[in-house]
C-alpha positions in Angstrom: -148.9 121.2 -28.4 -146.6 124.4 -29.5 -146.3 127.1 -27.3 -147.8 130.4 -27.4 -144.5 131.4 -28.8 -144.0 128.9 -31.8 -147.6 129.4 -32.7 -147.2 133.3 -33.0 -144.0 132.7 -35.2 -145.5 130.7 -37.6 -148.9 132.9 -37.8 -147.0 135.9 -38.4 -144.9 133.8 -41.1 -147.9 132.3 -42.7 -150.1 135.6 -42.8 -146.7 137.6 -43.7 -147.8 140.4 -41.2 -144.6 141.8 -39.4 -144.7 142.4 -35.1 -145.5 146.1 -35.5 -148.7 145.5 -37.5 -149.7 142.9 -35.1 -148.6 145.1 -32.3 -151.2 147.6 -34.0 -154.0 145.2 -34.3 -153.8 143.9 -30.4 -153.3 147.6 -29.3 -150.1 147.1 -27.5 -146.0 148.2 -28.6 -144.2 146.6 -30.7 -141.4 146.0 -28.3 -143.7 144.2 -26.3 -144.6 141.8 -28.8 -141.3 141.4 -29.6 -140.7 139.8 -26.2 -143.7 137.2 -26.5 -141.9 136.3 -29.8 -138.3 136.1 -28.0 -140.1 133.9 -25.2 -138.7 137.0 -22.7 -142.6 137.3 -21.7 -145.9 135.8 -22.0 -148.8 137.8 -22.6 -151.6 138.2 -19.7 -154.8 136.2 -19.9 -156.7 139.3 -20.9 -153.9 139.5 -24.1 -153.8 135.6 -24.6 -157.9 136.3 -25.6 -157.0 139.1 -27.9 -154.4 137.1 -29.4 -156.5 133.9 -29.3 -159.3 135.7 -31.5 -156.6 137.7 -33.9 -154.8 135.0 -34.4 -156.5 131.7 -33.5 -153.5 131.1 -30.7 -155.0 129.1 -28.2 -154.4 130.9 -24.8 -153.4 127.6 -23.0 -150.6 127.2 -25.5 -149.1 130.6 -23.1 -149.3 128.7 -19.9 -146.5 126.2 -18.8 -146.9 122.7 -20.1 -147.1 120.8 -16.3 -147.8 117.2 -15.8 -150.4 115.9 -13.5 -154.2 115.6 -13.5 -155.1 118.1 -10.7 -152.7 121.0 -12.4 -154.1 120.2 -15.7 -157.7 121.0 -14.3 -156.8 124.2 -12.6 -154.8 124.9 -16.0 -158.3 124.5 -17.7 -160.1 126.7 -14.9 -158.0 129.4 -15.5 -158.2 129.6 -19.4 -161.8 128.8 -19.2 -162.4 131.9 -16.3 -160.4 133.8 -18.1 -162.3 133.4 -21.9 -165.7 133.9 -20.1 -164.4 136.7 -18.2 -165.2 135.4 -14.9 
């Protein structure tokens, strides 16, 4: 799977929206964006959703690809507490 990251790229090169319209639409600055984009950041869950349903970016594509069965399943829990808003 692409991260968070490489997914957001090509969304905002396949839609041809720029970062600050973006940044408009999810309500946050444009610098801040900018820094899920450079992979300086990664958004919170809360922003994961909004950019999940703006954009269709999965919010586990934001959280660190780990090995293992156990971490996977807590990896889920999170993402799935987090979409129900648990």
């Amino acid at each position: 799977m692409k991260t968070g990251r490489e997914q957001l790229i090509s969304w905002l090169e396949r839609t041809r929206h720029n970062q600050s319209e973006l940044a408009e639409i999810l309500r946050i600055s444009r610098p801040v964006l900018s820094k899920f984009v450079k992979g300086h950041r990664r958004p919170t869950l809360e922003l994961a959703v909004k950019i999940q349903d703006t954009t269709g970016v999965p919010v586990e594509s934001w959280v660190l690809h780990v090995r293992g069965t156990s971490t996977r399943r807590r990896k889920q829990a999170i993402v799935a507490s987090a979409v129900s808003g648990v």
